[in-house]
C-alpha atoms as a printed R data frame, in Angstrom:
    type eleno elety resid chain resno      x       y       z
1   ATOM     1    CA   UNK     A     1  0.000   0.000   0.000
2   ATOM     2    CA   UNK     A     2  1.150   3.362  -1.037
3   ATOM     3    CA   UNK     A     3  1.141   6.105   1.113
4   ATOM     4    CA   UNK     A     4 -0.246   8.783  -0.856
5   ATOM     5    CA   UNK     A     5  2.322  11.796   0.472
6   ATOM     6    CA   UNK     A     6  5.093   9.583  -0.488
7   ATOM     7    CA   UNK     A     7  4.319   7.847  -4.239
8   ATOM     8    CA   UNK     A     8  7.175   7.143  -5.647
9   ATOM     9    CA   UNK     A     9  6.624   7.007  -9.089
10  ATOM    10    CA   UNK     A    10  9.673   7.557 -10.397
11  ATOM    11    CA   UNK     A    11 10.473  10.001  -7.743
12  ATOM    12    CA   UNK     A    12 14.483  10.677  -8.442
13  ATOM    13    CA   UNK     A    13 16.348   9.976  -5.064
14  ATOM    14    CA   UNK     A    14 19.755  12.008  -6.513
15  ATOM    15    CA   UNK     A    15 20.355  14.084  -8.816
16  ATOM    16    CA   UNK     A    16 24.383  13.763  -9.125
17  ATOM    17    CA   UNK     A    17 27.150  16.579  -9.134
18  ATOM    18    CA   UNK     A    18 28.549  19.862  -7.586
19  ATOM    19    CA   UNK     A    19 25.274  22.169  -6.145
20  ATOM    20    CA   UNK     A    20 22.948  21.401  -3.618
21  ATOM    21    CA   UNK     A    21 19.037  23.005  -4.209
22  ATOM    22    CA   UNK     A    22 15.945  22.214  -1.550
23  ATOM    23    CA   UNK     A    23 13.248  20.770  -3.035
24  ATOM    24    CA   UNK     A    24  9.260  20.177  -2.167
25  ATOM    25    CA   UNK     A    25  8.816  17.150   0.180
26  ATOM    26    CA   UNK     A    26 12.210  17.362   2.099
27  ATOM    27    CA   UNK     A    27 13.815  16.184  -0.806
28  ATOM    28    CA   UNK     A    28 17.556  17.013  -1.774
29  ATOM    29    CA   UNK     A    29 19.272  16.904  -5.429
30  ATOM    30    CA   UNK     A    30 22.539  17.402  -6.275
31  ATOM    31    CA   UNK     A    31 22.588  19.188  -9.910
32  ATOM    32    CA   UNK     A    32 25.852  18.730 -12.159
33  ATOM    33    CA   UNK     A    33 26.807  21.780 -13.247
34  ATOM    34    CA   UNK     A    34 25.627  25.060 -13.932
35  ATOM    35    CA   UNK     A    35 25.397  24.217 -17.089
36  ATOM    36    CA   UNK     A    36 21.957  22.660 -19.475
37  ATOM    37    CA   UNK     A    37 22.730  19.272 -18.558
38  ATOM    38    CA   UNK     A    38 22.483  17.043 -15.273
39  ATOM    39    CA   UNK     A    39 22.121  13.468 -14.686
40  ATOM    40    CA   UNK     A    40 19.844  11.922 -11.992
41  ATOM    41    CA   UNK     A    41 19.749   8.482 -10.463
42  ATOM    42    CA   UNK     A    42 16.671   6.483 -10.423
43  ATOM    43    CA   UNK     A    43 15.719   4.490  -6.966
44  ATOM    44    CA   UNK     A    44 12.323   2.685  -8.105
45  ATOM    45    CA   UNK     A    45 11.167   0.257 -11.480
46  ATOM    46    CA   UNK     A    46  7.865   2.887 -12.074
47  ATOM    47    CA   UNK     A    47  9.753   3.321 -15.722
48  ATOM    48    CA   UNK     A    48 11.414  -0.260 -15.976
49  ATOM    49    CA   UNK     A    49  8.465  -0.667 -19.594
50  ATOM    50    CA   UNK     A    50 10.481   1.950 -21.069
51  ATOM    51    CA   UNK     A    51 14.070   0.410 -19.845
52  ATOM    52    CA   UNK     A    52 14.956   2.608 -17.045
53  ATOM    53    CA   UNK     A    53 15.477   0.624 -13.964
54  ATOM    54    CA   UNK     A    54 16.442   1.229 -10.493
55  ATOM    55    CA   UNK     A    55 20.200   2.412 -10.320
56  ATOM    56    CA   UNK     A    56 20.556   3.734 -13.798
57  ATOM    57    CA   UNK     A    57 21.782   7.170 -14.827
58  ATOM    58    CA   UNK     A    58 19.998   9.650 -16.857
59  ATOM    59    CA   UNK     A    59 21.499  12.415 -18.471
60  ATOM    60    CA   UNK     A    60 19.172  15.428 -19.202
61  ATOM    61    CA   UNK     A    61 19.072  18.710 -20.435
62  ATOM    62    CA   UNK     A    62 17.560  21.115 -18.554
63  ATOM    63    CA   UNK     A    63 14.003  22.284 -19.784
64  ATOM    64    CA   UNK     A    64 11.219  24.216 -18.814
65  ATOM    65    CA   UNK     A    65  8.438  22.635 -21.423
66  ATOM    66    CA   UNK     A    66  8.128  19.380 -23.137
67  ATOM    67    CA   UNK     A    67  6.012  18.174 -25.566
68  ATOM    68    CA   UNK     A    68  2.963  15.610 -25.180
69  ATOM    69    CA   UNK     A    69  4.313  12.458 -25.122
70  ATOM    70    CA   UNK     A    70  7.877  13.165 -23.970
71  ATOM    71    CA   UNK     A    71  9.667  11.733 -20.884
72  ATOM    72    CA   UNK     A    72 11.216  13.917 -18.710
73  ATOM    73    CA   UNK     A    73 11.976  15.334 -14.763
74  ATOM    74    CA   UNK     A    74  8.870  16.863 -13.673
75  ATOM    75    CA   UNK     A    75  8.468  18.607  -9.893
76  ATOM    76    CA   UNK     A    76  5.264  17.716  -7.736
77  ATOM    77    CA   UNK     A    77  3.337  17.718  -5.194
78  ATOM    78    CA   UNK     A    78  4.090  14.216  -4.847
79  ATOM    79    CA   UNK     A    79  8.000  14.824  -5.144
80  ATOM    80    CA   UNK     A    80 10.245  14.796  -8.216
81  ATOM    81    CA   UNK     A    81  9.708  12.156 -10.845
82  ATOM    82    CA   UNK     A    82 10.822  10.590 -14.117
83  ATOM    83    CA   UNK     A    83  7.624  10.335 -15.944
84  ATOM    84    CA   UNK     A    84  6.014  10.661 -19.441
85  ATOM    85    CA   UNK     A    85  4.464  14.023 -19.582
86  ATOM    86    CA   UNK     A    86  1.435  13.933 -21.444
87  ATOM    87    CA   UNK     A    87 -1.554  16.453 -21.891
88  ATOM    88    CA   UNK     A    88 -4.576  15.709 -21.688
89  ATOM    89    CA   UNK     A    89 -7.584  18.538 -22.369
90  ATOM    90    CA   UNK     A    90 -6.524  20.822 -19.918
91  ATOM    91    CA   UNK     A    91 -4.863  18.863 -17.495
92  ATOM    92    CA   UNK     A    92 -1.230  17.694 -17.395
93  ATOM    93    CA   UNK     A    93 -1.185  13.546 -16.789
94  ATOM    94    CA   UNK     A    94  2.257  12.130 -15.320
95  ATOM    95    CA   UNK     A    95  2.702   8.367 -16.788
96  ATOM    96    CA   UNK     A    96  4.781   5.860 -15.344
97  ATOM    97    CA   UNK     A    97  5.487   2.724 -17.560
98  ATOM    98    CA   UNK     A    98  4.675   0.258 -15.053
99  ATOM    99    CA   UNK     A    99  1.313  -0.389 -14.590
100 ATOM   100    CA   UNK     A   100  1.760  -1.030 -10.668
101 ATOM   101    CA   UNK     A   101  1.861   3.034 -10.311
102 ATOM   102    CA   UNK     A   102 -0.962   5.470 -10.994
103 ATOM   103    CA   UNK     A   103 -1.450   8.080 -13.754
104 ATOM   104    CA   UNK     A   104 -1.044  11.234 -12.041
105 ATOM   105    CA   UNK     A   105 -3.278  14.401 -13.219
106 ATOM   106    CA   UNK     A   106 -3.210  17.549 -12.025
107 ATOM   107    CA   UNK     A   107 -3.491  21.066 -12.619
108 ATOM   108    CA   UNK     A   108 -0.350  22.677 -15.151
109 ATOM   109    CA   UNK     A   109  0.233  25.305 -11.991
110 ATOM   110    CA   UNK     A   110  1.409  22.143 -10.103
111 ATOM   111    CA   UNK     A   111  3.730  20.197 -12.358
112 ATOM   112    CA   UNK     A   112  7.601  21.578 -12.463
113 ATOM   113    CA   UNK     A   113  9.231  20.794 -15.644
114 ATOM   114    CA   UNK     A   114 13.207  20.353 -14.955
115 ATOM   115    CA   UNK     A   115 14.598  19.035 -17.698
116 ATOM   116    CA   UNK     A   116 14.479  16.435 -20.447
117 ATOM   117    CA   UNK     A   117 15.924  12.523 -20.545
118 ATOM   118    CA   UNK     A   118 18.463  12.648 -22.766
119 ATOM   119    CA   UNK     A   119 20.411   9.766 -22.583
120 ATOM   120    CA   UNK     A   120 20.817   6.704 -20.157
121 ATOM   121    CA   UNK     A   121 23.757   5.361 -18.772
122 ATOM   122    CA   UNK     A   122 23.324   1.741 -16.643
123 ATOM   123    CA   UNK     A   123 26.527   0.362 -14.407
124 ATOM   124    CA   UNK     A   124 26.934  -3.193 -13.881
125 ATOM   125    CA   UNK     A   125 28.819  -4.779 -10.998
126 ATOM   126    CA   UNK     A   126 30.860  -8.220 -11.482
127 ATOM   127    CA   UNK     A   127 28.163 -10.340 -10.133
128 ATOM   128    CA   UNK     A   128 25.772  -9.183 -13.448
129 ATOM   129    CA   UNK     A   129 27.743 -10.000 -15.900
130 ATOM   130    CA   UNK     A   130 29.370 -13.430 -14.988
């Protein structure tokens, strides 16, 4: 059972690099550079459908739109996620590929775009690849 303060739907648990910036839910990230590009580390399997599982790297550029149908870093009320950003009439829908976490709508005012998944980057340890 989910506790619905705390879904993690691809909520990001670091974002890995030099500067430290306070975000909503007593979350922490960690962005590369002051640069347009960051990579984040992803702690759950709400986006394993589209091949992003937990421990992998993503590299993204940071954004402040998207398109319908894109995947990207997204701010909410529920935390910060790695979701496909779709929209729907008037509302903004947040879709994980796993069908074991919710479709999240809500209101434009309350979705945070922070960038856009660029690339991903997946370490293996010894025990993997034997």
């Amino acid at each position: 059972m989910r506790d619905e303060n705390n879904i993690r739907g691809g909520k990001v648990c670091s974002i890995e690099g030099w500067r430290r910036a306070a975000l909503s839910n007593k979350q922490t990230v960690t962005l590369l550079s002051a640069g347009s590009s960051f990579k984040i580390k992803v702690h759950d399997d709400s986006m394993k459908d589209e091949g992003i599982r937990a421990g992998d790297l993503i590299d993204c550029e940071r954004a402040d739109s998207l398109a319908s149908g894109e995947l990207g870093l997204m701010r909410t009320p529920y935390g910060v996620m790695v979701r496909r950003f779709l929209i729907v009439g008037c509302v903004v829908c947040l879709e994980a590929a796993n069908a074991e976490y919710p479709k999240l709508c809500m209101d434009c005012c309350d979705v945070e775009i922070l960038g856009r998944l660029l690339k991903l980057e997946r370490r293996f340890d010894e025990s993997e690849v034997a």
